[in-house]
C-alpha positions in Angstrom: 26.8 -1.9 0.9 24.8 -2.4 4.2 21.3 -1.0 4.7 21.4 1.7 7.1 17.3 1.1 8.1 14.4 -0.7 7.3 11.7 1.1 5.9 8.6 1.3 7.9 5.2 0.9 6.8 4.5 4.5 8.0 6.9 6.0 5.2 6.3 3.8 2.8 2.1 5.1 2.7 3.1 8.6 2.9 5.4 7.9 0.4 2.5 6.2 -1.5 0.2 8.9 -0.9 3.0 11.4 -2.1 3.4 9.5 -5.7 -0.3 9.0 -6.0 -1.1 12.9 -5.9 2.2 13.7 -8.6 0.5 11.0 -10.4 -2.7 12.3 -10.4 -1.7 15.5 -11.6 0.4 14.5 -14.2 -3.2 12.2 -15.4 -5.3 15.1 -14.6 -3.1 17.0 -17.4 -2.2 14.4 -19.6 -5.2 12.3 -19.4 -8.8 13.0 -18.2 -10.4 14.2 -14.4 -11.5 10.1 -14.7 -8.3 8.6 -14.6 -7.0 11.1 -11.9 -9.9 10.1 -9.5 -9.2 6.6 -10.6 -6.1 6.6 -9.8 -6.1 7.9 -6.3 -8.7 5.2 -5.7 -6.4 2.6 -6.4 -3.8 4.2 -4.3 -6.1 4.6 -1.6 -7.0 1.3 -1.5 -3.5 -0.1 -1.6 -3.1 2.3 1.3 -5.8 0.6 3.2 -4.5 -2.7 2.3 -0.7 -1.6 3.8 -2.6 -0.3 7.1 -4.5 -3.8 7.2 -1.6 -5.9 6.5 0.4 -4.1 9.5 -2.9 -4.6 11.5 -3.2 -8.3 10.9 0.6 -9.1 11.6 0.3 -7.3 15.0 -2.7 -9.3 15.7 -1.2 -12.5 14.9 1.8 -11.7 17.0 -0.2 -10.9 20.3 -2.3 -14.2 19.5 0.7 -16.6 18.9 2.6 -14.6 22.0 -0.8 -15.7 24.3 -1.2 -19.1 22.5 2.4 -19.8 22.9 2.9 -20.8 19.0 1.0 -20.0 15.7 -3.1 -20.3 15.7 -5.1 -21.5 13.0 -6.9 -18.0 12.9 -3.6 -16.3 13.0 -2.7 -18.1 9.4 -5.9 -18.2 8.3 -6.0 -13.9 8.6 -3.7 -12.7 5.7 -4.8 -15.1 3.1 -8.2 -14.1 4.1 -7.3 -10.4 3.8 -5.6 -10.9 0.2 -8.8 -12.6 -0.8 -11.0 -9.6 0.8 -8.4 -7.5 -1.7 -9.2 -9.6 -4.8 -12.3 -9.5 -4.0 -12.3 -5.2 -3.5 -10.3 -4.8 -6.3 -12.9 -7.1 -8.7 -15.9 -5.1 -7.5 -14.7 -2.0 -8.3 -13.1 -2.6 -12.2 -16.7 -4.6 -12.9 -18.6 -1.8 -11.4 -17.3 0.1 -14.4 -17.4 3.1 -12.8 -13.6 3.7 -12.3 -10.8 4.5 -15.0 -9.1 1.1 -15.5 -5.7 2.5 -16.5 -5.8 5.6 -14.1 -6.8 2.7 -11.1 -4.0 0.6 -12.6 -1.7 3.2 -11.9 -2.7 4.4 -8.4 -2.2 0.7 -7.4 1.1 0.9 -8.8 2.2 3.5 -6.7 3.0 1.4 -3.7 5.3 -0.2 -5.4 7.1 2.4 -6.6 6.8 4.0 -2.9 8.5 0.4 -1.8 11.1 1.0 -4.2 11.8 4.9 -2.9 12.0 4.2 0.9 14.0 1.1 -0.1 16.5 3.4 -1.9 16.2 5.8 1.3 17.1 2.9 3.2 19.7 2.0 1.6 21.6 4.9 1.2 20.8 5.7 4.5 18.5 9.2 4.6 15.1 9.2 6.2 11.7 10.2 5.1 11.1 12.0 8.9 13.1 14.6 10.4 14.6 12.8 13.3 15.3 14.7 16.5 
């Protein structure tokens, strides 16, 4: 079986953002107001992280494309912004102020998003109308 697209980072947040709120929900019922708000917190920062990533990749392709080859600061960037996550992520479960298992989840939700517009992909429907 062939995949018919790759899914674009685009989809794959408003897919995240999509799961987060049914997820939400679903705590806000099942659980407490806490781990709902938690848990679009941890979506909303793996959100952010998506939309940095994408950021950081462009920028190191304009800088290699004007160096003519890779930069120090262009592979010095994404380890640097996976150590800014860490570092986020550690703040906000030692403030104490969130729900851990309702932040657990919202994090989770990209991945689940990756798995959805990876299925889309592969069977070949898109997440946007195309015209």
């Amino acid at each position: 079986m062939r995949v018919k697209a790759v899914p674009t980072v685009g989809a794959i947040q408003r897919t995240t953002i999509v799961v987060a709120v049914l997820a939400a929900v679903l705590l806000l019922i099942e659980a407490s107001p806490a781990s709902a708000v938690s848990c679009i917190l941890g979506a909303a920062l793996m959100v952010a992280n998506l939309f940095a990533l994408s950021w950081i990749v462009q920028t190191m392709f304009v800088l290699a494309r004007q160096a003519g080859g890779a930069t120090t600061a262009g592979l010095i960037v994404a380890p640097m912004k996976m150590l800014l996550l860490v570092g986020i992520t550690f703040l906000i479960v030692e403030s104490g102020r969130v729900n851990l298992m309702g932040f657990l989840a919202g994090t989770l939700t990209q991945f689940v998003a990756i798995f959805i517009e990876a299925g889309r992909a592969l069977i070949g429907t898109s997440s946007t109308p195309s015209c």
